[in-house]
C-alpha positions as CSV (number, residue, x, y, z in Angstrom):
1,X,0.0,0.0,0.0
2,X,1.6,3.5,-1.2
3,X,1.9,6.2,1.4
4,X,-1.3,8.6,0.4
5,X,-3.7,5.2,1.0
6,X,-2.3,4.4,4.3
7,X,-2.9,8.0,5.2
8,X,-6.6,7.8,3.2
9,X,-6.7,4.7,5.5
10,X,-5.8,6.3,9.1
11,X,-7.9,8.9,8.3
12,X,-11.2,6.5,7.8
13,X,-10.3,4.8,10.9
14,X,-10.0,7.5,13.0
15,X,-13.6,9.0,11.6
16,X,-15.0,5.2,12.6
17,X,-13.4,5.5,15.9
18,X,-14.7,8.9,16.5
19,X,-18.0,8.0,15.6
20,X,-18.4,5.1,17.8
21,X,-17.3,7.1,20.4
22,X,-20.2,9.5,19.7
23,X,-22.7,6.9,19.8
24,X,-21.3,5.7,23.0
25,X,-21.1,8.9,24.5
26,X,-24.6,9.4,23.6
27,X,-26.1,6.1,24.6
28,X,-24.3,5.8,28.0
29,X,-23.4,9.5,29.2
30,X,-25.7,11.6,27.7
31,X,-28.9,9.2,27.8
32,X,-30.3,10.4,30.9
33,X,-30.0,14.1,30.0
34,X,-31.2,13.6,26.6
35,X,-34.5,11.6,28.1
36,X,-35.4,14.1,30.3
37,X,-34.8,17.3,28.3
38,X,-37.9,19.4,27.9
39,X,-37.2,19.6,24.4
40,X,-37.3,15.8,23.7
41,X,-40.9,15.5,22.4
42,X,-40.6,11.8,22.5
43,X,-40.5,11.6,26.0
44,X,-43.5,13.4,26.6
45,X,-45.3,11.4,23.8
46,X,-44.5,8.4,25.6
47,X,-45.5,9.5,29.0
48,X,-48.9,9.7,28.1
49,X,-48.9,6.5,25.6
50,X,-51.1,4.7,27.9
51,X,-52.8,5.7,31.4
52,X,-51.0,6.9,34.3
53,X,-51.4,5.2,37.7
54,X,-53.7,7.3,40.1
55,X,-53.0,9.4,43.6
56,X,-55.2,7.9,46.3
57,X,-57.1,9.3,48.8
58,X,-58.8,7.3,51.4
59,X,-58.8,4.1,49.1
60,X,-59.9,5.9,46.3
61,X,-58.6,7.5,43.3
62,X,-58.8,11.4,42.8
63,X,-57.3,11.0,39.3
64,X,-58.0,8.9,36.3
65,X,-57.2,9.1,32.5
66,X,-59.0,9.7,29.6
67,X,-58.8,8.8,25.5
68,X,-57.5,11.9,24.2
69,X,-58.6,13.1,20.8
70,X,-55.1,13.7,19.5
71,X,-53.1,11.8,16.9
72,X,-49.6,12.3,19.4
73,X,-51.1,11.8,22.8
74,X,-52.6,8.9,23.8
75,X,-54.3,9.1,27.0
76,X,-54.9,13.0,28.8
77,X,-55.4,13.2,32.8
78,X,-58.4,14.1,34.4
79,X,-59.2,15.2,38.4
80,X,-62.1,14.5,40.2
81,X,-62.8,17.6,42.5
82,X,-60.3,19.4,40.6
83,X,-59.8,22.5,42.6
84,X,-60.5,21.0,46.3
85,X,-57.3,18.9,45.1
86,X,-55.5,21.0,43.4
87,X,-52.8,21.7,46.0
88,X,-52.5,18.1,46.5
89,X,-51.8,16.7,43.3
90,X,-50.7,19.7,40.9
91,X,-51.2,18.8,37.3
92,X,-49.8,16.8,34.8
93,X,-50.5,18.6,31.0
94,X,-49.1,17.5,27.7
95,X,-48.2,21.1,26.7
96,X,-47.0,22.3,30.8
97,X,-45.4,19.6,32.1
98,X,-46.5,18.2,35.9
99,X,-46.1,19.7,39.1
100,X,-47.4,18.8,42.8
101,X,-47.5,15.1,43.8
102,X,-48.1,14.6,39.6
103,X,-44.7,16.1,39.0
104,X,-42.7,14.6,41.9
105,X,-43.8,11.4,41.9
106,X,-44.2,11.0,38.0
107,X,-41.9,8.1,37.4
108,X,-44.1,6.1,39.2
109,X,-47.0,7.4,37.8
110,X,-46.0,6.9,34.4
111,X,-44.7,3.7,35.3
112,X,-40.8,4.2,34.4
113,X,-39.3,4.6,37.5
114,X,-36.6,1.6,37.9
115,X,-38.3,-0.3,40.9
116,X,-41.3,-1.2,38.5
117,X,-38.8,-2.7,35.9
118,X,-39.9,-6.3,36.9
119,X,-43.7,-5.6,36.7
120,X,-42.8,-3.8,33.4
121,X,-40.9,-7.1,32.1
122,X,-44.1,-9.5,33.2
123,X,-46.5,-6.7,31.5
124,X,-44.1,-7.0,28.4
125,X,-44.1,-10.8,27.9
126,X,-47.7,-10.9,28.8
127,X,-48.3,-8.7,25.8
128,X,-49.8,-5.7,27.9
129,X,-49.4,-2.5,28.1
130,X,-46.9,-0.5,30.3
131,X,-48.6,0.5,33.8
132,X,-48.2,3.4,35.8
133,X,-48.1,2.9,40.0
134,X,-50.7,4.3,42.7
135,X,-49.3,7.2,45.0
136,X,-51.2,6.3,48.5
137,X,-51.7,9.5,50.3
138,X,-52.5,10.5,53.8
139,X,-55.1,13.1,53.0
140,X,-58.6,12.5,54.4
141,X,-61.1,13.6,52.2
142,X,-64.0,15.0,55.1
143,X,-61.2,17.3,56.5
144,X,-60.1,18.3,53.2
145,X,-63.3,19.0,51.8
146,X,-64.3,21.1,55.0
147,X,-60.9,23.0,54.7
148,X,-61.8,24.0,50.8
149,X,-65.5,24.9,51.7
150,X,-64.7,26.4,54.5
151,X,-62.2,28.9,53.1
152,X,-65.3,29.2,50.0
153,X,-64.9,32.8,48.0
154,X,-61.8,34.1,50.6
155,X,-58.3,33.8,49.5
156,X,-56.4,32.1,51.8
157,X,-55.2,28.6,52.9
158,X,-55.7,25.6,55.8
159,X,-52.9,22.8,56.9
160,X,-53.8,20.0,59.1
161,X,-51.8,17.4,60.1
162,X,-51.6,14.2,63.1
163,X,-49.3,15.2,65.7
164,X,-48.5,12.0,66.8
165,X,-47.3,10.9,62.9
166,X,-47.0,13.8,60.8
167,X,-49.4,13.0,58.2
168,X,-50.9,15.5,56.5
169,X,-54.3,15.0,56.9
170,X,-55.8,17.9,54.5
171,X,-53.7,21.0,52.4
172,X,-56.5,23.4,51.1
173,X,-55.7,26.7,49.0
174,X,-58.4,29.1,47.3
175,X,-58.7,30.6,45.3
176,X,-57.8,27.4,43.2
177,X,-57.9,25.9,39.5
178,X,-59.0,22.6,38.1
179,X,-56.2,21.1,36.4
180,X,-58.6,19.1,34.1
181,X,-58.8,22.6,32.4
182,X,-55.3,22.4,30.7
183,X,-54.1,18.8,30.6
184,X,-54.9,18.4,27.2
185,X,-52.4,20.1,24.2
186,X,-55.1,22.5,22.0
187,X,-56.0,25.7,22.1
188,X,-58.6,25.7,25.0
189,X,-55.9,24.1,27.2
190,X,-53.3,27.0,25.7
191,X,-56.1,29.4,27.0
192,X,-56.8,28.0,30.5
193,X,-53.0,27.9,31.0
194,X,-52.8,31.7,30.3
195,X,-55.7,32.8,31.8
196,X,-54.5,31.2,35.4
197,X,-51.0,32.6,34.9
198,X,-52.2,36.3,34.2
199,X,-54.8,36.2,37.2
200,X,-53.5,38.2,39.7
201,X,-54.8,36.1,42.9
202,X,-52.7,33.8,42.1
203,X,-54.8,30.6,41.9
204,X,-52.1,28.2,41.1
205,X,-50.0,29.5,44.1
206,X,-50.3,26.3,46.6
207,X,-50.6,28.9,49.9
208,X,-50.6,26.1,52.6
209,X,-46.9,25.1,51.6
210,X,-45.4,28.2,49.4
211,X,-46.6,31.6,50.4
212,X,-45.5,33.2,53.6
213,X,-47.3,35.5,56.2
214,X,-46.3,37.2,59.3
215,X,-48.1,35.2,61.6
216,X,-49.2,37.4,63.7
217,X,-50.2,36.5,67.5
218,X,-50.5,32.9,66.6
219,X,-46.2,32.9,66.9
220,X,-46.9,33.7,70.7
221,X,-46.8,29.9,71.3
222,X,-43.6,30.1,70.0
223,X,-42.4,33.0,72.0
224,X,-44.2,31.1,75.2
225,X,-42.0,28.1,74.6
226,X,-38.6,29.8,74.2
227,X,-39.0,31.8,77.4
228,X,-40.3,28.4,79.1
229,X,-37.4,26.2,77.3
230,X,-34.6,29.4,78.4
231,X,-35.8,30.1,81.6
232,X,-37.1,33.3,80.8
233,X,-40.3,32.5,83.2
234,X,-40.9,29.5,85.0
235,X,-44.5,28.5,84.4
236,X,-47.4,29.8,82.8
237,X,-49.2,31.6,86.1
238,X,-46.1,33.6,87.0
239,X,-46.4,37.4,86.4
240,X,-43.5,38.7,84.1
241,X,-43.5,41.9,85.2
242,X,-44.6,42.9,82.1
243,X,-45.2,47.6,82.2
244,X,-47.8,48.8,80.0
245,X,-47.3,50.8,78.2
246,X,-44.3,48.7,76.7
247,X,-41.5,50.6,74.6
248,X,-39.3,48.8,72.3
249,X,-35.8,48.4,73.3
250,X,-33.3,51.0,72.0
251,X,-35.9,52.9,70.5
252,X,-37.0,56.5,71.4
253,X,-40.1,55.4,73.2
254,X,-41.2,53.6,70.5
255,X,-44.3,52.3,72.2
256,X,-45.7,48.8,71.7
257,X,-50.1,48.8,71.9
258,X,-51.7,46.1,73.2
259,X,-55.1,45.3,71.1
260,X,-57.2,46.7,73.9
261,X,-56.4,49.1,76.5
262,X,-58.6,47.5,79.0
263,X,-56.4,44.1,78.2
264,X,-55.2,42.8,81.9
265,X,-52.0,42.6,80.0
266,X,-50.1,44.8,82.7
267,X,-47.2,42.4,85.0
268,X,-49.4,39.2,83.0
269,X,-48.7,36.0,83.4
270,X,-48.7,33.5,80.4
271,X,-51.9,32.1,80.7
272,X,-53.7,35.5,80.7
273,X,-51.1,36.9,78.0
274,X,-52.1,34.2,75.4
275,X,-55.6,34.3,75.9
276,X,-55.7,38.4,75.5
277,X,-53.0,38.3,73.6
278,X,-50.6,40.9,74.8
279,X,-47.8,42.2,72.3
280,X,-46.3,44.0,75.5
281,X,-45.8,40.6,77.1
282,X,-44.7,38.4,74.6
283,X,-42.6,41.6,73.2
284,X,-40.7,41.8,76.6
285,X,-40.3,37.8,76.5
286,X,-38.4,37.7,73.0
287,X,-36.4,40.6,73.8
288,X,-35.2,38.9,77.3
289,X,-34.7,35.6,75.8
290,X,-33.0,37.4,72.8
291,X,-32.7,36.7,68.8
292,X,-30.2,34.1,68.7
293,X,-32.0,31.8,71.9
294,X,-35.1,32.9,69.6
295,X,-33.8,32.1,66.6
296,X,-32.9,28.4,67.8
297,X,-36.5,27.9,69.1
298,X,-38.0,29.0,66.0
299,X,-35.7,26.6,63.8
300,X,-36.7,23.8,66.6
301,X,-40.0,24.1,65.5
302,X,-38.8,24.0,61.7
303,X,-38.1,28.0,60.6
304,X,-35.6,28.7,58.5
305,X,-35.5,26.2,56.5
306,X,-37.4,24.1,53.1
307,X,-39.2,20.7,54.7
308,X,-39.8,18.4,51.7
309,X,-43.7,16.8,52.5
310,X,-42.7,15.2,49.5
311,X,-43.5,18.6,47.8
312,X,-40.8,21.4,48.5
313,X,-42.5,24.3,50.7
314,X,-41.3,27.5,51.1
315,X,-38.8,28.2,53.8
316,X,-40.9,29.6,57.2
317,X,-38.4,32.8,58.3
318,X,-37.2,33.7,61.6
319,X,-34.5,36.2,61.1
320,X,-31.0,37.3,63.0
321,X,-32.0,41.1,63.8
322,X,-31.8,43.6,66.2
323,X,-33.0,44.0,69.8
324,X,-36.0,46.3,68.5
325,X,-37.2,43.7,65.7
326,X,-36.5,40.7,67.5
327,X,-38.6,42.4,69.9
328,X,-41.5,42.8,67.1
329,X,-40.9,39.5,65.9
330,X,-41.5,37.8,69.0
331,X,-45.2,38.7,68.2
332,X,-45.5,37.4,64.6
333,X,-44.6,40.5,62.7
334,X,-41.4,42.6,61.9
335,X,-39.5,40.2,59.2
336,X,-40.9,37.0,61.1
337,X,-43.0,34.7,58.3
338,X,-44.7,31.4,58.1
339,X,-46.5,29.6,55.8
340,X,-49.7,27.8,56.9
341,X,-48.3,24.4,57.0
342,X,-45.1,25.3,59.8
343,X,-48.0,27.0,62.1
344,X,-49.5,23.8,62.0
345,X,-46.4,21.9,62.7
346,X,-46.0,24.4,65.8
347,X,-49.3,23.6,67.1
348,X,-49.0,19.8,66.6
349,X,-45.4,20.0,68.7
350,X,-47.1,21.6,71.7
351,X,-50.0,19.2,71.1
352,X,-47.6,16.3,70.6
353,X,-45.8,16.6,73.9
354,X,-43.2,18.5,72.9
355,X,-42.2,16.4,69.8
356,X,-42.3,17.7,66.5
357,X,-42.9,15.0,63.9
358,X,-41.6,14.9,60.1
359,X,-44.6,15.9,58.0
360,X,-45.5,13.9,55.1
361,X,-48.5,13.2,52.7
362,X,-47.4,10.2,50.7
363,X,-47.9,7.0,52.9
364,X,-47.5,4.5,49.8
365,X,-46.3,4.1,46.6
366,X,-47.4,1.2,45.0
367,X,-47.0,-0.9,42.0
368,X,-49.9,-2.2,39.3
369,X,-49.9,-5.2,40.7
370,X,-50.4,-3.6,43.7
371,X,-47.4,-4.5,45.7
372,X,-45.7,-2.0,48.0
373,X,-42.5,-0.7,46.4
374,X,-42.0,2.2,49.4
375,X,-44.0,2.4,52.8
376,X,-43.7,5.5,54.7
377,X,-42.4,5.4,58.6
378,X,-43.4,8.1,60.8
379,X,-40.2,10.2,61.8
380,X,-39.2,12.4,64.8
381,X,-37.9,15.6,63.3
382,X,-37.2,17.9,66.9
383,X,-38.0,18.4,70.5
384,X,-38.7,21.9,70.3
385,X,-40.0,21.7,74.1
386,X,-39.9,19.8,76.9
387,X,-42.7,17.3,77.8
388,X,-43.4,19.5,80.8
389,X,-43.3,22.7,78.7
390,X,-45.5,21.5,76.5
391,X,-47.9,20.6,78.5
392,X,-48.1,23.8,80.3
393,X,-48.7,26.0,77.1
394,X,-51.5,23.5,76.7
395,X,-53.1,24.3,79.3
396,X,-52.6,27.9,78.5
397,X,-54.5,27.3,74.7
398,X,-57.0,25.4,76.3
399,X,-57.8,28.3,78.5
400,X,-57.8,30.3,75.9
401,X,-60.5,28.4,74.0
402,X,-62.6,27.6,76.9
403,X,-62.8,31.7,77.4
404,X,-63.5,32.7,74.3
405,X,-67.0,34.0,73.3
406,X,-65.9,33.7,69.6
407,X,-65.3,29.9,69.2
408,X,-67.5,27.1,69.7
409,X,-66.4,23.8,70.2
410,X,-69.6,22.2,70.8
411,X,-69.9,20.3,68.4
412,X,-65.8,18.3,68.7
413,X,-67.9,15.8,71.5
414,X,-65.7,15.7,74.4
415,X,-62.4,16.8,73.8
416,X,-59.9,19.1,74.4
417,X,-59.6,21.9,72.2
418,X,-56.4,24.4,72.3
419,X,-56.1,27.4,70.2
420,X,-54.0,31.1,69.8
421,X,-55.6,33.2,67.2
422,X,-53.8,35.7,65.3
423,X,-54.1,39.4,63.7
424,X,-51.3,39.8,61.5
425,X,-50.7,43.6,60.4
426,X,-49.7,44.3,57.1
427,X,-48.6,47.0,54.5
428,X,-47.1,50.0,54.9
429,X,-48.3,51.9,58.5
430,X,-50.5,48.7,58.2
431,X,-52.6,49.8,56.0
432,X,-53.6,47.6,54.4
433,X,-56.6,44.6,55.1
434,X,-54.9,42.3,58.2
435,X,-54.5,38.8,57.5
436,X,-56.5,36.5,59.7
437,X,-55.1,33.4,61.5
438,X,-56.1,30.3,64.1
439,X,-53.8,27.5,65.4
440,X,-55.1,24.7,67.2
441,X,-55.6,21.3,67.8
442,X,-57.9,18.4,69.4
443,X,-56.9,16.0,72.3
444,X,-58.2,12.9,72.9
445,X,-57.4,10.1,76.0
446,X,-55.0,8.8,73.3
447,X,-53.3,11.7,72.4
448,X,-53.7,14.7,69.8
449,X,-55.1,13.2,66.2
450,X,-55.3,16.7,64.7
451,X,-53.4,20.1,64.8
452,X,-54.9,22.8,62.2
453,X,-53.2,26.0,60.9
454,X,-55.7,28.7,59.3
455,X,-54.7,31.7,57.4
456,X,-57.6,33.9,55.9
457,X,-55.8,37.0,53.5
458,X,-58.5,38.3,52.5
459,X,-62.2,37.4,53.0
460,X,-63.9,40.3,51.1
461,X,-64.7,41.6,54.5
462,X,-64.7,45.3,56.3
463,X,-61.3,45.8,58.5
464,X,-63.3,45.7,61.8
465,X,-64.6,42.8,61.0
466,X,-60.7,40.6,60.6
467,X,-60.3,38.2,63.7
468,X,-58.9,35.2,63.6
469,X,-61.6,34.0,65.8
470,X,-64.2,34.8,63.6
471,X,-62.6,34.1,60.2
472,X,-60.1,31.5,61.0
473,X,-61.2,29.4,63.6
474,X,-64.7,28.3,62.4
475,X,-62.7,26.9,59.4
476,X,-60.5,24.7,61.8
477,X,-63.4,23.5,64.2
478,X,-64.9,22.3,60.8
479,X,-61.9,20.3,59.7
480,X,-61.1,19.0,63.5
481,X,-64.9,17.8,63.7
482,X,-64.1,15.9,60.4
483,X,-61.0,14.4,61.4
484,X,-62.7,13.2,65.1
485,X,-65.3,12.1,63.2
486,X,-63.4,9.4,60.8
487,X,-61.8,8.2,64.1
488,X,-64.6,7.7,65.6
489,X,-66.3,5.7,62.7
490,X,-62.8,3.8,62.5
């Protein structure tokens, strides 16, 4: 062979080699990327080539799928209760992707995640089609229901969970959407999609786990527990030598109102503090217990950082600041914010004993044959509070309810029934409409089955008439009464 063919021939070979390089590169490095790129068309094709596997709710499906008149797509999802849900399961669209329980939990929906590969191998030789798997939630639909008809035309949002597990038992946000209304890939679902994105309440905003809200009074309990926890006071029915009027540390007589001025809020104790609820006392807690002791409370309780329920929510804030806004904070306002789903997670601690449980919604996932591929184990997350601690602010919530001309709990049946209500100022010179707010929780002989966290933002109502006892807290006896209710029928 002359010279210029062996160099012809080097050449070729090294084009061969670099191809099959290529294709390796492809098929074994870039594979995964490729798949899951939101440009590959294919892979949303064959996601909804046959019918995805359901989320369950009480043993029965709130999803389904549906012959979609498309020559690409297949099958198209559909929601039963579409908005009451909404914040549960997100929505899975062929033109928007998924999102929620839908969007974290699609492998298994779709049926490609790797621990269905064996059911997927017998479905294969069996000449079926491929099957998607059954997310098992812990939702109950009574509670859920009376947290989304309970909240009706307001804007706003209700988290319940068990304190002794940390399932979450209902997540309601209004005002919602039906994701039904989009799922499909036309120009009706192009539409819906638009229309939702350019409101300006926000409908698909899941408020329970991803807005935040200055809590207002309802952070008291957290306050109570960090003085209890630091030694700030020793009980609840010690007076703290509380003045009133109260002036914010290193401020020039920057004074601190109480709601009333005929409040017994004066040298308080606890107990009488929470069910009056007096800024100047729980002001002059969080300044003597101070922001970093504060700080490390709050984050006890879960502030300050993203849980994962298996949906992300948004961080709850407790900030490092300065005497005067720790001060402020202290009462649920200044930078402090929480989302609906950490005030319930406070309430269940103090109605847990003390022990803050993981919170999660997802019990099960489960294959098409119906086998369990992942069981959920309830998980201690914190002890925020002692036992004793615990069981002192209690008492102090209990007292609160018990007093209170605003709330009923009549119709709970013989329980115990703690609460803190909450009137959280907002805008600039708090001008604008407060936002409305109730914590509380049920306790049985056996322990606490339900702790409920109500936020209303805005109920279409005159400023005098904001209270979190009369906007918030029917809304959680409602949910609480459904909750007793399945236990007692279980």
């Amino acid at each position: 062979m002359n010279k210029p063919m062996r160099r012809v021939s080097v050449f070729c070979g090294l084009l061969i080699l670099a191809l099959l390089l290529r294709v390796n590169w492809v098929q074994f490095v870039q594979a995964d990327e490729l798949q899951n790129d939101a440009n590959n068309r294919r892979v949303n094709i064959e996601r909804y080539a046959h019918p995805r596997g359901d989320i369950i709710v009480d043993g029965e499906p709130i999803t389904g799928s549906e012959e979609a008149d498309d020559p690409d797509y297949r099958y198209q999802r559909t929601f039963t209760d579409g908005e009451m849900w909404a914040p549960v399961t997100g929505y899975s669209s062929q033109a928007y992707a998924t999102s929620m329980l839908e969007g974290v939990h699609d492998s298994i929906l779709t049926g490609d995640d790797d621990r269905l590969f064996f059911n997927n191998t017998i479905d294969m030789f069996t000449g079926e089609d491929q099957r998607g798997g059954n997310v098992v939630t812990t939702l109950n639909a009574d509670a859920q229901r009376a947290a989304f008809e309970g909240l009706g035309d307001a804007k706003g949002a209700v988290a319940a969970i068990n304190p002794m597990t940390g399932e979450v038992l209902a997540l309601a946000s209004t005002p919602s959407y039906d994701p039904s209304s989009f799922s499909g890939n036309d120009g009706d679902d192009q539409e819906a999609w638009q229309a939702l994105e350019s409101d300006e309440d926000k409908p698909m905003l899941n408020r329970a786990l991803r807005e935040t809200y200055p809590p207002g009074s309802t952070f008291k309990v957290v306050t109570a527990a960090a003085a209890l926890e630091h030694g700030a006071v020793e009980d609840v029915d010690t007076e703290t030598d509380t003045p009133d009027p109260y002036y914010l540390p290193e401020t020039n007589n920057v004074e601190l109102p109480n709601l009333s001025d005929t409040s017994p809020c004066e040298d308080a104790d606890v107990r009488t503090a929470i069910q009056y609820s007096c800024n100047t006392v729980f002001a002059k807690l969080s300044d003597e217990v101070g922001n970093e002791q504060m700080r490390e409370t709050a984050e006890e309780f879960g502030f300050n950082q993203e849980h994962f329920v298996p949906i992300r929510t948004e961080a709850s804030s407790y900030p490092e600041d300065n005497r005067p806004q720790n001060a402020q904070a202290g009462i649920g306002q200044a930078s402090n914010r929480a989302t609906p789903l950490q005030m319930a997670m406070v309430a269940g601690a103090i109605a847990n004993d003390g022990t803050l449980m993981q919170p999660y919604m997802v019990d099960q996932l489960v294959a098409p044959n119906l086998n369990v591929i992942e069981q959920h184990d309830p998980e201690e997350m914190s002890e925020p509070l002692s036992a004793e601690n615990a069981q002192m602010i209690q008492s102090a919530m209990e007292t609160m309810v018990e007093e209170s001309d605003a709330i009923d709990t009549s119709a709970l049946g013989d329980v115990r029934v703690g609460g803190k209500t909450g009137t959280a100022q907002r805008g600039e010179n708090n001008e604008e409409i407060p936002y409305a707010w109730f914590i509380s929780y049920a306790m049985t002989d056996e322990g606490s089955p339900v702790a409920v966290a109500v936020v209303v933002e805005d109920a279409n109502v005159d400023r005098e008439d904001v209270s979190g006892g009369g906007l918030a807290a029917p809304i959680a006896l409602d949910v609480m009464e459904a909750v007793l209710a399945d236990e007692d029928a279980g």
